[in-house]
C-alpha positions, 0 to 999 in steps of 0.5 A: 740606213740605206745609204750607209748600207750601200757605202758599206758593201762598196767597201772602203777606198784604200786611198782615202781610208787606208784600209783595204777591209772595214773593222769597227774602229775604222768604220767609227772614224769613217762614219764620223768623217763621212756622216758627222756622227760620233758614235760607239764602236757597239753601236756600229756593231749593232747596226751591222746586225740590223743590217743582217750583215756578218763580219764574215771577211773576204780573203786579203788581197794587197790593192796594188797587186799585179794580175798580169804578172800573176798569170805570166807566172801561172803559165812559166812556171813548172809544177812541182 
Protein backbone atom coordinates (compact mmCIF):
# COMPACT_ATOMS: atom_id res chain seq x y z
CA UNK A 1 0.00 0.00 0.00
CA UNK A 2 2.75 2.27 0.74
CA UNK A 3 4.31 2.19 -2.65
CA UNK A 4 0.87 2.46 -4.32
CA UNK A 5 0.67 5.59 -2.23
CA UNK A 6 3.67 7.12 -3.37
CA UNK A 7 2.97 6.05 -7.35
CA UNK A 8 -0.02 7.90 -6.70
CA UNK A 9 0.61 11.20 -5.37
CA UNK A 10 3.58 11.32 -8.04
CA UNK A 11 0.71 11.24 -10.55
CA UNK A 12 0.60 10.09 -13.61
CA UNK A 13 3.09 10.16 -16.49
CA UNK A 14 1.24 11.87 -19.25
CA UNK A 15 3.69 10.21 -21.72
CA UNK A 16 3.19 6.94 -20.84
CA UNK A 17 -0.30 6.89 -19.45
CA UNK A 18 -2.04 9.33 -21.46
CA UNK A 19 -3.73 11.17 -18.83
CA UNK A 20 -2.62 14.10 -17.02
CA UNK A 21 -4.91 13.36 -13.84
CA UNK A 22 -5.65 9.80 -12.14
CA UNK A 23 -9.79 8.72 -12.38
CA UNK A 24 -10.54 5.32 -11.41
CA UNK A 25 -10.81 3.86 -14.94
CA UNK A 26 -7.29 5.00 -15.31
CA UNK A 27 -6.09 4.00 -12.15
CA UNK A 28 -7.81 0.26 -13.00
CA UNK A 29 -5.86 -0.20 -15.93
CA UNK A 30 -2.53 1.43 -14.37
CA UNK A 31 -2.92 -0.75 -11.63
CA UNK A 32 -3.26 -3.80 -13.65
CA UNK A 33 -0.26 -2.76 -16.06
CA UNK A 34 2.18 -1.63 -13.39
CA UNK A 35 1.07 -4.35 -10.35
CA UNK A 36 -0.52 -7.39 -12.33
CA UNK A 37 -3.81 -7.09 -10.39
CA UNK A 38 -7.17 -7.06 -11.90
CA UNK A 39 -9.48 -5.16 -9.95
CA UNK A 40 -12.91 -3.33 -9.66
CA UNK A 41 -13.29 0.24 -10.06
CA UNK A 42 -14.75 0.54 -6.16
CA UNK A 43 -12.06 -1.20 -4.96
CA UNK A 44 -9.62 1.28 -6.29
CA UNK A 45 -12.12 3.79 -4.49
CA UNK A 46 -11.99 2.07 -1.41
CA UNK A 47 -8.38 1.99 -1.28
CA UNK A 48 -8.26 5.66 -1.83
CA UNK A 49 -10.41 6.06 1.48
CA UNK A 50 -8.04 3.73 3.31
CA UNK A 51 -5.34 5.95 2.03
CA UNK A 52 -7.54 9.30 3.62
CA UNK A 53 -7.13 10.43 -0.12
CA UNK A 54 -10.04 12.67 -1.50
CA UNK A 55 -10.86 13.00 -5.13
CA UNK A 56 -10.22 16.69 -4.69
CA UNK A 57 -8.48 17.57 -8.48
CA UNK A 58 -6.14 20.15 -9.01
CA UNK A 59 -6.87 22.53 -11.74
CA UNK A 60 -6.00 21.38 -15.23
CA UNK A 61 -2.97 22.34 -16.74
CA UNK A 62 -2.11 21.26 -20.49
CA UNK A 63 1.60 19.34 -20.04
CA UNK A 64 2.98 20.90 -23.05
CA UNK A 65 2.32 24.49 -21.91
CA UNK A 66 4.69 27.38 -22.33
CA UNK A 67 5.68 29.36 -18.95
CA UNK A 68 7.97 31.60 -20.62
CA UNK A 69 5.49 32.60 -23.00
CA UNK A 70 2.91 33.00 -20.64
CA UNK A 71 4.85 35.67 -18.48
CA UNK A 72 6.16 37.47 -21.80
CA UNK A 73 2.62 37.81 -22.54
CA UNK A 74 1.94 38.88 -18.60
CA UNK A 75 4.26 41.70 -18.88
CA UNK A 76 3.36 43.07 -22.96
CA UNK A 77 0.14 43.04 -22.70
CA UNK A 78 -1.97 46.18 -21.64
CA UNK A 79 -4.67 45.82 -18.99
CA UNK A 80 -7.94 46.33 -19.66
Amino acid sequence: MAEFHDWLLAGPDPEQEQVVRWRYKDLRAAVHRRFGVNMDERTIGKWLHRLEMRRLQPRPFHPRKDTVAKETFKKTSSPS
